[in-house]
C-alpha positions as CSV (number, residue, x, y, z in Angstrom):
1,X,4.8,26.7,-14.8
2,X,1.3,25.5,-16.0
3,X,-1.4,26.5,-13.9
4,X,-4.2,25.1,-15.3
5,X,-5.6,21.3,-15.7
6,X,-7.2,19.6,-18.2
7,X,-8.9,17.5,-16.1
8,X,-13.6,18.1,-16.5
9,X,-13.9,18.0,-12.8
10,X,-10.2,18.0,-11.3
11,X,-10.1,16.4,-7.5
12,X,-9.3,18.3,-4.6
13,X,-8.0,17.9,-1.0
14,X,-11.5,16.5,0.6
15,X,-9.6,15.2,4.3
16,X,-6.1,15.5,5.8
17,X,-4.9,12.5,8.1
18,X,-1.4,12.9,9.9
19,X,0.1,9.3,10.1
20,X,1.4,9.1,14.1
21,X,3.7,6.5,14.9
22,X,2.7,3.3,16.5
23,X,3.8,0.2,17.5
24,X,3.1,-2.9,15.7
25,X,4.3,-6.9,15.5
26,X,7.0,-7.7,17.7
27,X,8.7,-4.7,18.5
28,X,7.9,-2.7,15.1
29,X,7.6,1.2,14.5
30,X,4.8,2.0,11.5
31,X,2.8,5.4,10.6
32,X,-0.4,4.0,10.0
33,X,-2.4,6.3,7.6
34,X,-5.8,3.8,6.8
35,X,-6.5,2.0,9.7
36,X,-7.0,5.2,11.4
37,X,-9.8,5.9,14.0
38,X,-9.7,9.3,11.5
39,X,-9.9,6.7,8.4
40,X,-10.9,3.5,8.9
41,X,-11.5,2.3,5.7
42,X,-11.4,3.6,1.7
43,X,-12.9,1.3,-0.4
44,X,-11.3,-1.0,-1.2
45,X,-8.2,0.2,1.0
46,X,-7.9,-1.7,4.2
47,X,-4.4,-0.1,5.5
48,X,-1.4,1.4,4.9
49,X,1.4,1.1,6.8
50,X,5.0,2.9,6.7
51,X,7.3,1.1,8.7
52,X,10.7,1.2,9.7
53,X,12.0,-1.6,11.5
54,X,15.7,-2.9,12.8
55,X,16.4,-6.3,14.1
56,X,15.4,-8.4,16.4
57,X,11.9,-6.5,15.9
58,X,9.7,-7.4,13.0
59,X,6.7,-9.2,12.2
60,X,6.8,-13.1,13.2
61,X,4.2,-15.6,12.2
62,X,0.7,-14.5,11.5
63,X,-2.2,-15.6,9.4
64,X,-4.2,-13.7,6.8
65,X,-7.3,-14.4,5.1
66,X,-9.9,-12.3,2.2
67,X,-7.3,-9.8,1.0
68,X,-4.4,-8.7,-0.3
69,X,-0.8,-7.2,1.1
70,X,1.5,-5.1,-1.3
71,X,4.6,-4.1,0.8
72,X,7.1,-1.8,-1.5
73,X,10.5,-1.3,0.1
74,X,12.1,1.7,0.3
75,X,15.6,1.2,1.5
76,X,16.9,-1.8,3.1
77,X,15.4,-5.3,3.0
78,X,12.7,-7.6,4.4
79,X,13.0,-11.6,3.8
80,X,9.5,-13.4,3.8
81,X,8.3,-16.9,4.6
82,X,5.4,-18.8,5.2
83,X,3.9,-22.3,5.9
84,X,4.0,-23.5,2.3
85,X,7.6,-23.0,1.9
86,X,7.5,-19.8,-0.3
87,X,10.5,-17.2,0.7
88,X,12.8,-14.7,-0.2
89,X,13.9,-11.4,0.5
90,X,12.8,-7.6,-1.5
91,X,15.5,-5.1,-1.5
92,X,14.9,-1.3,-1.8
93,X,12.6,-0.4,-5.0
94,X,11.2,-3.8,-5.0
95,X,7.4,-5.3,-4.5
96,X,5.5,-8.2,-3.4
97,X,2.2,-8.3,-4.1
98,X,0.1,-10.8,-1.9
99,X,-2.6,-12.7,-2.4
100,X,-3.8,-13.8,0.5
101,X,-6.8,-15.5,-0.4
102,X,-8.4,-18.5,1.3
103,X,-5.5,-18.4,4.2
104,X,-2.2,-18.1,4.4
105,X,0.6,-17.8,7.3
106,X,3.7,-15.9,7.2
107,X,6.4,-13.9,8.9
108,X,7.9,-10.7,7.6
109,X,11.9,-9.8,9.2
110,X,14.4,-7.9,8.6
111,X,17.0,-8.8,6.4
112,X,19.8,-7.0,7.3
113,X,21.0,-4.6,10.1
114,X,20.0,-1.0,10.0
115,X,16.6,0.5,9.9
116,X,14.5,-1.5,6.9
117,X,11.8,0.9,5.6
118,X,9.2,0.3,3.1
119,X,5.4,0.3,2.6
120,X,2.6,-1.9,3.1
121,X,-0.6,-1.6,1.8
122,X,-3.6,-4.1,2.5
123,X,-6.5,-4.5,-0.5
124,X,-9.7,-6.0,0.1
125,X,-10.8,-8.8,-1.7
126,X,-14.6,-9.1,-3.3
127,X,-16.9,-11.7,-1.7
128,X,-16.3,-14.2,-4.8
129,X,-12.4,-13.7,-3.9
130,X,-11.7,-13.9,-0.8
131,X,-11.6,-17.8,-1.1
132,X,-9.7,-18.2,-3.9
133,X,-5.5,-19.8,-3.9
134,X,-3.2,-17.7,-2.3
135,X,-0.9,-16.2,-4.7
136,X,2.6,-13.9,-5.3
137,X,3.8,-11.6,-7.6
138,X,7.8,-11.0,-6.7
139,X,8.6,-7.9,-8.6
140,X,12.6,-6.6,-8.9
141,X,13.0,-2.8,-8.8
142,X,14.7,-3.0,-12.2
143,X,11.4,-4.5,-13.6
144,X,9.3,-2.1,-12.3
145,X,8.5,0.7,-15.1
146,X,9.9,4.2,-14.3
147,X,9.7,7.2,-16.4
148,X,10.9,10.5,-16.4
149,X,9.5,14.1,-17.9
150,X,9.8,17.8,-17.0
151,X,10.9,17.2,-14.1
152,X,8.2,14.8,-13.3
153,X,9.6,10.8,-12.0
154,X,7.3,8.2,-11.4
155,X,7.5,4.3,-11.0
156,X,5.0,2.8,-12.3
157,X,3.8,-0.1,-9.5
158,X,0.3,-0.8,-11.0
159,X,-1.5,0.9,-13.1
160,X,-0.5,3.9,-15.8
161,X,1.3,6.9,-15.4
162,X,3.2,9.5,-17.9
163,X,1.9,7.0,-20.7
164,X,3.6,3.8,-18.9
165,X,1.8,0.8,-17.9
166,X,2.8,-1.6,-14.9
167,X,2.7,-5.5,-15.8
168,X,1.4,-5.8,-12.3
169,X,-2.3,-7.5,-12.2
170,X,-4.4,-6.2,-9.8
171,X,-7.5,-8.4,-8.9
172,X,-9.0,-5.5,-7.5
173,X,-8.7,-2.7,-10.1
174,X,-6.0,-0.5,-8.4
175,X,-3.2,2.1,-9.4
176,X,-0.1,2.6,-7.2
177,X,2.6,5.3,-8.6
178,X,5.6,6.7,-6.7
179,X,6.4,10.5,-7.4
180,X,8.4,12.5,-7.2
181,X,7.9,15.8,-8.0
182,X,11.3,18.4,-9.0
183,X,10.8,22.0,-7.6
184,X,9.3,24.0,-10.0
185,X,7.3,21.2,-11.6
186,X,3.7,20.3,-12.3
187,X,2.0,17.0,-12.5
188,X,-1.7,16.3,-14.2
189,X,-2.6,12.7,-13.0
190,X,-5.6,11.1,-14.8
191,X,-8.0,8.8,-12.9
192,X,-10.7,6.7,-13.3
193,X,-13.9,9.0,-11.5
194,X,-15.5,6.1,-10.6
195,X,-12.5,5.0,-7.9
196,X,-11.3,6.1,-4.7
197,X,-7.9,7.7,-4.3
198,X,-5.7,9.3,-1.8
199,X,-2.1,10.7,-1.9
200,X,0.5,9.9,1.3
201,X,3.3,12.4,1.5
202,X,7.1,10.7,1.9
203,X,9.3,13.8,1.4
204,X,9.1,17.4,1.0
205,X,5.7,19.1,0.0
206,X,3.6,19.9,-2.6
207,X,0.6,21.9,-3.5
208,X,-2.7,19.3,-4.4
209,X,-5.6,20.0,-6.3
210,X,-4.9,23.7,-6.5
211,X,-1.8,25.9,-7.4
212,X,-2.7,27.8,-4.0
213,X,-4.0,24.9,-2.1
214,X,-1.7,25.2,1.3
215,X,1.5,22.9,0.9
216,X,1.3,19.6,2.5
217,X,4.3,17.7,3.8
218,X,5.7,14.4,5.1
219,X,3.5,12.0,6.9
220,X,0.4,13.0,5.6
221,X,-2.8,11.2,3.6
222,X,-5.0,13.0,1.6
223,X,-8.3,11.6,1.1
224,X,-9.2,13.2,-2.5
225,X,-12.6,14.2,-4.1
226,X,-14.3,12.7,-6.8
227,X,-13.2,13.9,-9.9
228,X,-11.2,12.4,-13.3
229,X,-8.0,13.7,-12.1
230,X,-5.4,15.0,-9.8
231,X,-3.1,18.2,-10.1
232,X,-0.1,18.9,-8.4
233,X,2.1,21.4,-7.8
234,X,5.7,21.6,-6.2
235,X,6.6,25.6,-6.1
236,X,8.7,24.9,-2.9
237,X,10.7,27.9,-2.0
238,X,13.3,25.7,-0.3
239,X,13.8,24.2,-3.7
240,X,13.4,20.8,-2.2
241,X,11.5,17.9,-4.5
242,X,8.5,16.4,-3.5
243,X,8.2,12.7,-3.3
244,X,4.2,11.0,-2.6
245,X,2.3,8.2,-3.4
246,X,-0.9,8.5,-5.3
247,X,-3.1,5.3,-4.7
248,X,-6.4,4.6,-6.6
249,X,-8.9,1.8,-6.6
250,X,-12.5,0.5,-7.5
251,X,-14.6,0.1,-5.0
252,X,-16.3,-2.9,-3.9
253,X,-19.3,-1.3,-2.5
254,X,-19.4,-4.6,-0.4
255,X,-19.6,-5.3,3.3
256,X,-16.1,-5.2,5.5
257,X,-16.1,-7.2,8.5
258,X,-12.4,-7.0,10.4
259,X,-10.8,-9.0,12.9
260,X,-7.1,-8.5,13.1
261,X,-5.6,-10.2,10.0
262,X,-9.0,-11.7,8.6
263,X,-11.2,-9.7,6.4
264,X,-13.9,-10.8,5.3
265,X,-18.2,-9.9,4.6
266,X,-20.0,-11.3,6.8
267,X,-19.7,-12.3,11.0
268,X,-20.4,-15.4,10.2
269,X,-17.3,-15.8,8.0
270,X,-15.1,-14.0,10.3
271,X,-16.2,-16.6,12.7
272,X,-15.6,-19.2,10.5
273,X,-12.3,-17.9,9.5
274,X,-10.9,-18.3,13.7
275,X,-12.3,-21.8,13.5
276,X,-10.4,-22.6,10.7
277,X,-7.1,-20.9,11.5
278,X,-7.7,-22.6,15.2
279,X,-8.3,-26.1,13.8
280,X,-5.8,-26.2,10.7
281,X,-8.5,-26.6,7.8
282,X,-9.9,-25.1,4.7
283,X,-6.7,-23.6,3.9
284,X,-4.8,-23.5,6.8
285,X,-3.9,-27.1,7.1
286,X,-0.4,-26.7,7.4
287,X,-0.6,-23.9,9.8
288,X,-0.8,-26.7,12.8
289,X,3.1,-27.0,14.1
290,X,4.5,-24.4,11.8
291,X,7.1,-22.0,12.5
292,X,8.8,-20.1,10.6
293,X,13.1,-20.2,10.7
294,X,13.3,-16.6,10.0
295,X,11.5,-15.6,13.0
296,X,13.6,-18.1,15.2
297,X,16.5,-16.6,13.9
């Protein structure tokens, strides 16, 4: 196995956050990793969420404004519909990628019985964005890139990985690949030094940044150093793969002022923002009287 990298300035484990359960919507489980008191923010990260969720529970109607939502399932489904008349459903492997924009409202329910699990991830939007047309990108598992080498798997969501490139566009430069890492295999991840980047554990463990870094397992986020790449290792002696997220993004280096579902620079927008959602304007006109059937259902 390949102990070295050939990274200039390889990053390293900077901050370990443990993702606790929590309860969320309407009766909804998630491990909330950003969002954290521990982690409140990583430019341009807002939040990530991994939630698993059975009927009735779920996330009924809600507004959003000045980002974006990515939710990736993992097994199950989730249907989606909001105020415009846009739905469907994502199955296991596949993505929605949200533009929020200037407003939109939604709910987000489970399509099936069982435990639904996936991923969401929220992405902030730049100042000269966050008013733009709310937009979708609807992406099939089967359509998402995967590749596979020496013992190394990875799905390509956005970004580049193992010489694949995603079709995904991301607004705010961003790279999202799912790994999955055999025992006894090594993985030299480049990225770009001037973003932010952090790994969240799904499965097993693996070794990050160092061959004899301590193993880290499910549940966790790593907040990494700066650097122009990422190593890891999986030398589990319980010959058990590893399987982990490694998110990247460029900052915004902008101001992020939260409330709830709105995110956006300034107070004064965020107060602008409730008196449009309140009043049905300036792109929530059709929010007035709106309720979604899969909610009711």
């Amino acid at each position: 196995m390949n102990n070295t990298t050939p990274f200039l300035k390889s990053r390293s484990v900077a901050k370990k956050v443990l993702a606790r359960e929590q309860h969320e919507g309407d009766g909804a489980i998630v491990r909330r990793s950003i969002g954290r008191p521990e982690l409140k923010f990583l430019d341009p990260f807002l939040l990530l969420d991994e939630f698993s969720v059975s009927a009735p529970a779920g996330f009924p109607d809600h507004p959003h404004r000045g980002f974006e939502t990515v939710t990736y399932m993992l097994e199950g489904a989730f249907s989606h519909e909001d105020f415009v008349g846009h739905k469907g459903t994502i199955k296991a492997g596949d993505l929605q990628w949200m533009t929020a924009g200037r407003g939109i409202v939604h709910s987000e329910m489970p399509a099936g019985a069982g435990v639904q699990h996936g991923l969401q991830l929220w992405i902030n939007l730049s100042s000269k964005d966050k008013m733009i047309e709310p937009k979708y990108q609807d992406v099939q598992g089967k359509d998402i890139p995967k590749v596979e080498k020496d013992g190394v798997k990875a799905t390509v969501i956005a970004g580049e990985a193992l010489g694949i490139k995603s079709p995904v566009y991301t607004r705010t430069p961003t790279m999202y690949l799912d790994f999955r890492l055999e025992c006894k295999s090594v993985l030299h991840q480049p990225i770009p030094e001037s973003w932010n980047a952090f790994v969240y554990v799904l499965e097993g463990e693996a070794r990050f940044g160092a061959p004899n870094s301590p193993a880290v397992g499910a549940h966790h986020t790593l907040l990494l150093s700066s650097g122009d790449g990422l190593s890891v290792w999986n030398n589990n002696v319980n010959n058990k793969p590893c399987r982990f997220l490694l998110i990247g993004g460029q900052p915004l280096n902008e101001p992020v002022v939260q409330h709830g579902p709105f995110v956006m620079s300034t107070r004064q927008e965020i107060v602008q923002t409730i008196q449009d959602y309140r009043l049905g304007r300036n792109g929530f006109g059709r929010a007035n009287g709106w309720h979604s059937n899969i909610a009711q259902t």
